[in-house]
C-alpha positions as CSV (number, residue, x, y, z in Angstrom):
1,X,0.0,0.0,0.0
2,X,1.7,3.3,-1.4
3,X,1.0,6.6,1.4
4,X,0.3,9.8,0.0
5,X,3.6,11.2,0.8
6,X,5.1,8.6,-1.2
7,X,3.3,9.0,-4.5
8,X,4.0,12.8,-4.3
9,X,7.6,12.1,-3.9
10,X,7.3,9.8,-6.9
11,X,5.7,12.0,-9.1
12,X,7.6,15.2,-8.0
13,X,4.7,17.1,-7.0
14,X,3.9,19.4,-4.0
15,X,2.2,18.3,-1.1
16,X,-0.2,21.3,-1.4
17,X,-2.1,18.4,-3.1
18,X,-2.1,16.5,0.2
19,X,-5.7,17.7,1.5
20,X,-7.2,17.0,-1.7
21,X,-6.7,13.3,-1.7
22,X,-7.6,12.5,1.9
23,X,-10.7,10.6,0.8
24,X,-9.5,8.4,-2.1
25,X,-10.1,5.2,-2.0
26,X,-7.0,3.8,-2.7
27,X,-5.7,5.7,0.4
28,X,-8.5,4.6,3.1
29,X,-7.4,1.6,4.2
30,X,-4.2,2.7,5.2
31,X,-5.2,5.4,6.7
32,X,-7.9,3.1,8.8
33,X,-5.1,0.9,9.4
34,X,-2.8,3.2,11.0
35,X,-2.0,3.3,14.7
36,X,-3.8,6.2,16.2
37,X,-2.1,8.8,17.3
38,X,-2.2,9.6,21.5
39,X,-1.8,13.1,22.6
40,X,-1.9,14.3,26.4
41,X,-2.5,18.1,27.0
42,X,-1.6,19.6,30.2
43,X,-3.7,22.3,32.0
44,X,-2.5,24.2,34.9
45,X,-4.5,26.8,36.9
46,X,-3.2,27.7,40.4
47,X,-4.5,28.8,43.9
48,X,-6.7,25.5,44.6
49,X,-10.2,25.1,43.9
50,X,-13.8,25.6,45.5
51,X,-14.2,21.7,47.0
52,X,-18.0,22.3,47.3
53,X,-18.4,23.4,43.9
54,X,-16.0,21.2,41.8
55,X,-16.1,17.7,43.4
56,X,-19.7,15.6,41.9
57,X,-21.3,14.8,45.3
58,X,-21.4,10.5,44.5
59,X,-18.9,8.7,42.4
60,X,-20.0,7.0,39.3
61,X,-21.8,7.9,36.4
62,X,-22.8,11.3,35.7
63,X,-25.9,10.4,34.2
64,X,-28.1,13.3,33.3
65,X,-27.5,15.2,36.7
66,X,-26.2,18.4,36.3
67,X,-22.2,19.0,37.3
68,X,-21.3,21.1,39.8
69,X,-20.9,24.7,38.9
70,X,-17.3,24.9,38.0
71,X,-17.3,22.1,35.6
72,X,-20.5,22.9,34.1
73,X,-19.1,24.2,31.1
74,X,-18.1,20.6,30.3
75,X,-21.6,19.8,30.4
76,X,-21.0,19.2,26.1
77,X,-18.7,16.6,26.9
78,X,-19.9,15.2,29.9
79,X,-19.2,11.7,27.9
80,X,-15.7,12.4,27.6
81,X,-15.1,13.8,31.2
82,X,-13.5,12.0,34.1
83,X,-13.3,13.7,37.8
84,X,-10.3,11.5,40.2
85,X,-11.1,12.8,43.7
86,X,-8.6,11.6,46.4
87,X,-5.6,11.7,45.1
88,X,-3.0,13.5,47.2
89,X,0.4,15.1,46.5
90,X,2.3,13.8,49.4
91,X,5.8,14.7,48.4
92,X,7.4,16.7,51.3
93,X,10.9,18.7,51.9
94,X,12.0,22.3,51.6
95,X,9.8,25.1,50.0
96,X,6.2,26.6,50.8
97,X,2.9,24.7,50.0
98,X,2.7,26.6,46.5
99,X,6.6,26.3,45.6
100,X,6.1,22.1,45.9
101,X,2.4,22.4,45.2
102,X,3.6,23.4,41.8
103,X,7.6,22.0,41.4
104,X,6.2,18.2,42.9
105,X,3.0,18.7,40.9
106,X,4.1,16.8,37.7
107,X,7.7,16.0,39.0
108,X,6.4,13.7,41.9
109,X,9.5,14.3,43.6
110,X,11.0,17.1,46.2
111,X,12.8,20.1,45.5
112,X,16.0,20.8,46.4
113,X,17.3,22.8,48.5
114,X,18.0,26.3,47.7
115,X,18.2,30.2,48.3
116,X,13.9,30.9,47.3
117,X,12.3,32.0,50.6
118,X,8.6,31.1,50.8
119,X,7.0,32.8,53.9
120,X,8.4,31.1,56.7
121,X,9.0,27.8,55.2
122,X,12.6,26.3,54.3
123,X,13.6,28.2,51.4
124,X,13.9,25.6,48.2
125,X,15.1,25.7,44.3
126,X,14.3,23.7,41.2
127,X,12.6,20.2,41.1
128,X,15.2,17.0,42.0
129,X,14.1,15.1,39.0
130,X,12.1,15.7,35.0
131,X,8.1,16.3,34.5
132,X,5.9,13.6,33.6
133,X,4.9,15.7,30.2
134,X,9.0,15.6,29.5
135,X,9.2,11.5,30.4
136,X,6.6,11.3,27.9
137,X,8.2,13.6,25.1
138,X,11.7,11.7,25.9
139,X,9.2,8.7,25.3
140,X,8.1,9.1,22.2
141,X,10.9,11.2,20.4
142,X,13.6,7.8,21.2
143,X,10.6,5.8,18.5
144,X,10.8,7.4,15.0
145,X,7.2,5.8,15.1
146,X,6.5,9.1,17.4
147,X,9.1,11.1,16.9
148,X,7.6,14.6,16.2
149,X,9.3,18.1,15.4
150,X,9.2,19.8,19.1
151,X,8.8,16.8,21.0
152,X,6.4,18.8,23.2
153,X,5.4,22.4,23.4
154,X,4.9,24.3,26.5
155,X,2.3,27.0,26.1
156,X,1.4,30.4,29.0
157,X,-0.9,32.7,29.6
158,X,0.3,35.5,31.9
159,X,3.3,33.6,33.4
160,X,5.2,36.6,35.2
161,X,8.4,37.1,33.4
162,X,10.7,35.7,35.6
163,X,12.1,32.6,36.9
164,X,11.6,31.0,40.1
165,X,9.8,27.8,41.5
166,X,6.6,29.9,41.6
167,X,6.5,29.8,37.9
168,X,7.4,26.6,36.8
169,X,6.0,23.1,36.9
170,X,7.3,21.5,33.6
171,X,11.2,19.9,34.5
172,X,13.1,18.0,32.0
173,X,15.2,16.7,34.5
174,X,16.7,17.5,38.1
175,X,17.7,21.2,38.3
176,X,16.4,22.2,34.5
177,X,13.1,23.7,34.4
178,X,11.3,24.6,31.2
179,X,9.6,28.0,30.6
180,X,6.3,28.0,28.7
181,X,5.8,30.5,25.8
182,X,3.2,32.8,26.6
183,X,3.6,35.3,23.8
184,X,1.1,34.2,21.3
185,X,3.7,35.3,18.8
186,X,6.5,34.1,20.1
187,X,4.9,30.9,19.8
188,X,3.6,31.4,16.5
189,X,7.3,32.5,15.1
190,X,8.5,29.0,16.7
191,X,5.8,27.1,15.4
192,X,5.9,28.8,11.8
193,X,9.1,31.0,11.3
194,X,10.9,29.5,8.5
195,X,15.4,28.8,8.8
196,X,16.1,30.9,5.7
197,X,19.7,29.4,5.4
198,X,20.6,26.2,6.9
199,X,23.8,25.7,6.0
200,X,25.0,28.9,7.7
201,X,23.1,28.0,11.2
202,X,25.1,24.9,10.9
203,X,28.1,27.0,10.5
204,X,27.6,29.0,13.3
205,X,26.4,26.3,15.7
206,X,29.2,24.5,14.7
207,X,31.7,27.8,15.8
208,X,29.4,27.4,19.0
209,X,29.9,23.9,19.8
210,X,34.4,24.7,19.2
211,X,34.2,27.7,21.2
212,X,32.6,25.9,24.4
213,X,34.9,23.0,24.1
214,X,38.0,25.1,24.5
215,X,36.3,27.7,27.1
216,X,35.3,24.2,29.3
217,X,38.6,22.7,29.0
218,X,40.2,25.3,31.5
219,X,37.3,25.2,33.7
220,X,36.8,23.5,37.0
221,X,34.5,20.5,36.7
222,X,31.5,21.6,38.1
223,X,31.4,24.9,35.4
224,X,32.6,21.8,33.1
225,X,29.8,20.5,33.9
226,X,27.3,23.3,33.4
227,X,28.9,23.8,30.0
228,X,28.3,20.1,29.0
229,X,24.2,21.1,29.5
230,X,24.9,23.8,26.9
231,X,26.5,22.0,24.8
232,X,23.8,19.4,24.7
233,X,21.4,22.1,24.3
234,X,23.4,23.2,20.9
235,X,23.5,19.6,19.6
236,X,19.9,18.9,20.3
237,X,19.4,22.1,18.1
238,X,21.2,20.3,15.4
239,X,20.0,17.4,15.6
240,X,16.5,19.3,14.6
241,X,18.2,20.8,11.4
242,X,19.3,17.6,10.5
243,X,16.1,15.6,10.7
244,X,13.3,18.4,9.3
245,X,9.8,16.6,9.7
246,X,7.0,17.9,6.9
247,X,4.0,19.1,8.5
248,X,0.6,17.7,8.4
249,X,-1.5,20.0,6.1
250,X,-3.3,21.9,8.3
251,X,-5.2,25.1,8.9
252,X,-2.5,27.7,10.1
253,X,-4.0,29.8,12.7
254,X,-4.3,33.5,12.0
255,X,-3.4,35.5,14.8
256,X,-5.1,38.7,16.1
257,X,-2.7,41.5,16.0
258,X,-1.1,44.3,18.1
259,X,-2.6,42.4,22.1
260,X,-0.5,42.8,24.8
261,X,0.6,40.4,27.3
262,X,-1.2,42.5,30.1
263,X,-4.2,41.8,32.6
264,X,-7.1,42.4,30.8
265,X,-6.2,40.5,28.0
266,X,-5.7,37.1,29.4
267,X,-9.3,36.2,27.9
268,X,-8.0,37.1,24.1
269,X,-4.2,35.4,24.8
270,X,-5.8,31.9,26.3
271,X,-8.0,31.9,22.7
272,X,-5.0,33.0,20.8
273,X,-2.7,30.2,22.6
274,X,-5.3,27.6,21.8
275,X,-5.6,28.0,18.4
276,X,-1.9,27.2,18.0
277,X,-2.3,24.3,20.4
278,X,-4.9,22.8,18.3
279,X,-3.1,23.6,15.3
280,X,0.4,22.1,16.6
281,X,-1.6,19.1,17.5
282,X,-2.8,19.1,13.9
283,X,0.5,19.0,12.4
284,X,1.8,16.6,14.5
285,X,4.2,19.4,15.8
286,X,4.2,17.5,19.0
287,X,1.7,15.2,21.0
288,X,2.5,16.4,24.3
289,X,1.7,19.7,25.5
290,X,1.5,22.1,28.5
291,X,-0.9,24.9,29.2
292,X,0.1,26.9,32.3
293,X,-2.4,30.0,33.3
294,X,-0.4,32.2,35.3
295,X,1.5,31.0,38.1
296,X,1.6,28.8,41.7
297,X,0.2,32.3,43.9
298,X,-1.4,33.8,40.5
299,X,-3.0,36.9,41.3
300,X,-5.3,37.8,38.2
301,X,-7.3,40.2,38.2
302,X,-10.8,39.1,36.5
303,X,-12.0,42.1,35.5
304,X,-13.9,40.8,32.5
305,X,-16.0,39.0,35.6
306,X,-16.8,42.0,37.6
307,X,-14.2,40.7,40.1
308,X,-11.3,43.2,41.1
309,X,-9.5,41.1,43.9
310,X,-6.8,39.4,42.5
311,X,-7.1,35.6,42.6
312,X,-4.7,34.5,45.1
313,X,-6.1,37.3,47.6
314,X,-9.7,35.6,47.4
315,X,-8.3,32.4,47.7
316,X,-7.1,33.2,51.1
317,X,-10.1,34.6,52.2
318,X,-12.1,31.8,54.5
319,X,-14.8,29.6,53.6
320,X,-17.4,31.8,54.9
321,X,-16.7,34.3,53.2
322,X,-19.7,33.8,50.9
323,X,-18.7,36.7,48.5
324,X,-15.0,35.0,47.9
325,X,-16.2,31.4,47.3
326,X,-18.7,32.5,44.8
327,X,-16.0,34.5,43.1
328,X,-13.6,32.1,43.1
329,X,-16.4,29.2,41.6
330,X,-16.8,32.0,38.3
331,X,-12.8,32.1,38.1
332,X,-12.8,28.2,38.4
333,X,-15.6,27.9,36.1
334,X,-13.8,30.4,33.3
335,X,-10.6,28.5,32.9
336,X,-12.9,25.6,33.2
337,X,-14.7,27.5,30.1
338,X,-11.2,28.3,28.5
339,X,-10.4,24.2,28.9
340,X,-14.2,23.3,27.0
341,X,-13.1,25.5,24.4
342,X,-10.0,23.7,23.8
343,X,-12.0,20.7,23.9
344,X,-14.6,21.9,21.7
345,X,-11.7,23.1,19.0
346,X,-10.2,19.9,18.8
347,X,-13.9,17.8,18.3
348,X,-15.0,20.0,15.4
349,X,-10.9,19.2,13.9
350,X,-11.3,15.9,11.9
351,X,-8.2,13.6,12.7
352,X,-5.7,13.9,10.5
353,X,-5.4,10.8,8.0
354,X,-7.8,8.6,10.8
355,X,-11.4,8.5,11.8
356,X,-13.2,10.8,14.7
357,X,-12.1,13.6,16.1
358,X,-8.6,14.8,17.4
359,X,-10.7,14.8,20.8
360,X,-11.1,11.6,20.6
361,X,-7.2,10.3,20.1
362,X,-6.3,13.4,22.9
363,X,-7.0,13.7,26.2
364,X,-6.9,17.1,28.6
365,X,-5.9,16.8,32.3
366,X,-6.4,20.2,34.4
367,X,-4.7,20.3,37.3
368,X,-3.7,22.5,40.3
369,X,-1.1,23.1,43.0
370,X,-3.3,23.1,45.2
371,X,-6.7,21.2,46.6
372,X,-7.7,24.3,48.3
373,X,-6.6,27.8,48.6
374,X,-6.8,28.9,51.8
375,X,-6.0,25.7,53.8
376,X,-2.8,25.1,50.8
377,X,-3.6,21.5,51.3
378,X,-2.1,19.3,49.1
379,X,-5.0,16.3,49.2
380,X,-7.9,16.1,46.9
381,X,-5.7,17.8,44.3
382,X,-7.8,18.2,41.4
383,X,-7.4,16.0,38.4
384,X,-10.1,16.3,35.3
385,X,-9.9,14.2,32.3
386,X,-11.3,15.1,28.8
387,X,-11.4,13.4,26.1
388,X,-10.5,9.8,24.5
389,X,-6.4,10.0,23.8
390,X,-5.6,7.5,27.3
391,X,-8.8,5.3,26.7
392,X,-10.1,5.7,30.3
393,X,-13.3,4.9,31.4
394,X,-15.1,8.6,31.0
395,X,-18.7,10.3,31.7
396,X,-18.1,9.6,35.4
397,X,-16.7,10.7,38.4
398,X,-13.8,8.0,40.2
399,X,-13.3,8.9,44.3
400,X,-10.2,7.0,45.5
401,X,-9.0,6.5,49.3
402,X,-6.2,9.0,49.7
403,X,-4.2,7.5,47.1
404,X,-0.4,9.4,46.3
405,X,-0.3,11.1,43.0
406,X,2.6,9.6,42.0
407,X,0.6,6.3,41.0
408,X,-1.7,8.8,39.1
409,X,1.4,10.0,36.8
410,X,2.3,6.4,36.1
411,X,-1.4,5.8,35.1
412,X,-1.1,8.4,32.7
413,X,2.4,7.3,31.3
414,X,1.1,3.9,30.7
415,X,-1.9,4.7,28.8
416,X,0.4,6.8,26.9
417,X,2.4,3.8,25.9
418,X,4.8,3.7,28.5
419,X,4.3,0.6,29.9
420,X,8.1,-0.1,30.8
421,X,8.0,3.1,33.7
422,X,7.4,0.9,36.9
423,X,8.6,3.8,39.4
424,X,8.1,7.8,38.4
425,X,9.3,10.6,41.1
426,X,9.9,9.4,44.3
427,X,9.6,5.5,44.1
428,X,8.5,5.5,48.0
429,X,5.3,7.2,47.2
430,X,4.6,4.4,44.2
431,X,2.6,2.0,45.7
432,X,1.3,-0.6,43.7
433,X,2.1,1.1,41.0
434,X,-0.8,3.0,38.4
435,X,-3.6,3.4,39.7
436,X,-6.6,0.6,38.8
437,X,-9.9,1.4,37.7
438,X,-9.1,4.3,35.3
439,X,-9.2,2.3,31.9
């Protein structure tokens, strides 16, 4: 069976012809035949969450009751939504409860310890070991099977412009934390921006490479040693040049100009940010993906709400403070609206080359630091599934019995594929290894 990319190389013609032949005969059964494609999306939003409105009251199916009121806007997909209540984030060690609410989040493993002062805790610095979004990419990019472009893509929306355990949750390994994007058009220049002469990139990374060789060799080891990550860094970069990847046709998204990363346009950057997910997804840029609003302690202002206190100031505020909780359920509720709308984008986006929808070969997990604001608890954080990508068991709600997150993680990374990761994070807060029950 001949693929469309092969009888355009054979006949020397440009894959601008590619859309056009997607429902040929000749080509179906290949396409039917072909492995589908699993893609995990992770949302963060920070501060904790509302427990009385975002946990379903009884586990099990969610029937045709209505959701609670800051996952009612997945009420649409209420088929392809999954709620795991009990699952805690038990990893202890330096840092405050937002600097390891969001650095042990994905990492399942401590910080170290550092020079960041967090109120009056012990002050902490990067995660000890990688993300579970970068085990994944590191995963997939060693089979050419999977192999994509980026590898994964870390998208932001509002994420303060600086650099501390505060603002990052994605690692890929101990002491290297990733920053997302969160200039739509920054992303868009990565995602589109063309290398206009390849040849002379090599050239100068290849002056790079030289020059960091000589400058390490008269270096003591441990700036040796900090060199070596650059280095790696510069050949990764070249290994990309090397092994250019054609895109999947696809519909590039057209960006609203002249919006500035500021405040009161958080509503127009999250919809500018998912169009480029989607459309990275498309292409097959990458199938993994991060989605971070703000930051661990964000403080957005939600204008656009009628609500002037800034997020982490309401989240402090006690539970009988009527005026704060319901405040807090319409912030939850709008990034839970910003999540359908991802959701919604990629169900009307055919799969490329396969049957369905891209929703139903990807699956969305929104997540937070925290299970509640004001208590900084680290139980019951929340964990919502949408979508078909993992091939759980979806349109219900799952309540486990205090289980470590950990075991979570690993559930995700084998229904990725992964099947071969038996420990993630900490191996002491493992278990029994993923969780049962999901699939």
């Amino acid at each position: 069976m001949i693929s469309r990319r092969s009888l355009l190389k054979r006949l020397g013609v440009s894959s601008a012809v590619l859309p056009f032949l997607g429902n040929l005969p000749s080509f179906a059964s290949a396409a039917a035949s072909a492995v589908p494609r699993k893609r995990l999306v992770v949302v963060f939003s920070p501060d904790g969450v509302v427990k009385k409105n975002f946990w379903p009251t009884e586990p099990g199916p969610f029937g045709d009751a209505a959701l609670p009121a800051i996952l009612e806007p997945f009420a649409p997909f209420r088929d392809q939504l999954l709620t795991v209540e009990g699952v805690h984030n038990r990893i202890a060690g330096d840092g405050d409860g937002h600097m390891r609410g969001i650095g042990c989040l994905l990492t399942g493993i401590e910080l170290f310890p550092g020079n960041i002062q967090g109120g009056s805790d012990t002050p902490a610095g990067w995660a000890s070991g990688c993300s579970i979004d970068q085990e994944l990419r590191n995963f997939l990019q060693a089979d050419p099977a999977t192999a994509t472009r980026f590898g994964s893509l870390e998208f932001g929306v509002l994420v303060p412009d600086r650099a501390d355990t505060w603002t990052r949750m994605v690692y890929s390994g101990p002491n290297k934390p990733v920053a997302p994007i969160d200039d739509p058009y920054q992303m868009y220049a990565k995602l589109y921006g063309q290398v206009k002469d390849r040849e002379n990139m090599q050239s100068v990374l290849d002056d790079l490479r030289e020059d960091l060789a000589t400058v390490a060799a008269r270096l003591p080891a441990e700036d040796r040693r900090i060199l070596e990550e650059h280095t790696q860094l510069v050949r990764e970069f070249e290994k990309e040049l090397a092994t250019p990847r054609e895109a999947i046709p696809h519909q590039v998204p057209v960006l609203e100009q002249d919006v500035l990363d500021e405040n009161d346009e958080m509503p127009r950057i999250s919809r500018m940010q998912i169009e480029l997910l989607v459309a990275s997804l498309a292409a097959d840029f990458t199938r993994v993906a991060t989605l971070q609003y703000t930051n661990s302690v964000g403080q957005p202002r939600f204008r656009w709400l009628d609500i002037s206190e800034g997020q982490h100031d309401l989240s402090h505020e006690p539970n009988s403070n009527d005026d704060a909780q319901e405040k807090l359920t319409r912030i939850n509720a709008w990034y839970a609206g910003e999540i359908a709308y991802l959701a919604q984008r990629l169900a009307e986006t055919p799969e490329p080359g396969g049957e369905g929808s891209m929703l139903d070969n990807t699956t969305i997990l929104w997540t937070n630091e925290l299970g509640e604001g004001n208590s900084h608890t680290h139980n019951n954080i929340p964990w919502v599934f949408l979508g078909g990508g993992l091939g759980f068991q979806t349109g219900r709600a799952v309540r486990c019995e205090g289980v470590n997150h950990n075991r979570l993680l690993l559930s995700v990374a084998h229904a990725m594929g992964h099947t071969s990761l038996e420990r993630f994070g900490n191996p002491d807060y493992c278990g029994e290894g993923p969780l049962t029950g999901l699939a």
